[in-house]
N, C-alpha and C positions, 0 to 999 in steps of 0.2 A: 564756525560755518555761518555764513550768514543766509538771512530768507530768503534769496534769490536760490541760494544753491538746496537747500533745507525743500523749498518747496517744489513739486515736480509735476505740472499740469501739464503738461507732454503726455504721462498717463492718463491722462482723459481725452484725450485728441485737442489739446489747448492749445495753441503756437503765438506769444502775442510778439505783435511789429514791432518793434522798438522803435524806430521813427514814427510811426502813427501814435503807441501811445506818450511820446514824449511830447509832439505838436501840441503847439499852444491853441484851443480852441474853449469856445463855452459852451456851445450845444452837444449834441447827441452824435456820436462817431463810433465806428468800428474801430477796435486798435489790436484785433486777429489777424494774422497772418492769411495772407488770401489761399493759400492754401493747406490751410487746419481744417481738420473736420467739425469744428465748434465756432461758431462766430461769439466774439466776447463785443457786448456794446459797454461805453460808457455813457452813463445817464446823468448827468447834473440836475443835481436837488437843490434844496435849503431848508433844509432841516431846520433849522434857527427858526428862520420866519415862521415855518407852519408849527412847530410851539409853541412861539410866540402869538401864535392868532387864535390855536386852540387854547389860550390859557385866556387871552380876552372875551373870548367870549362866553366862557365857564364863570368869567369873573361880573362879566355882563348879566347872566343868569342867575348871579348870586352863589352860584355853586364850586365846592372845591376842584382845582382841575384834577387832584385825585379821584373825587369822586367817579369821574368819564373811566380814568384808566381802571379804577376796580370793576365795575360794568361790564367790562369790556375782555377783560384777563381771564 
């Protein structure tokens, strides 16, 4: 059985477009079914980058970037 079929967001009022979320886009889009009861947005991040800048400046600080995450946890 594969995840498509395995998972089932229908029970929560999910419906997502399949055309909208297959479009090739880079900002912020809806890709729910305009008539679901739930709107699903996708948000684009980068994760990498903001890592990568929290670790510079941890390293800028002198400080382990472990140190921020035990702090914080």
């Amino acid at each position: 059985m594969g995840r498509a079929a395995s998972c089932r967001p229908e029970r929560l009022g999910i419906v997502i477009d399949s055309a909208r979320n297959l479009a090739p886009s880079t900002g912020e889009r809806a890709v729910s079914d305009e008539n679901g009861e739930v709107a699903v947005l996708v948000i684009p991040t980068d994760e990498e980058w903001e890592i990568a800048r929290q670790t510079l400046q941890s390293i800028k600080r002198g400080a382990s970037p472990l140190d921020d995450h035990a702090r914080t946890s």
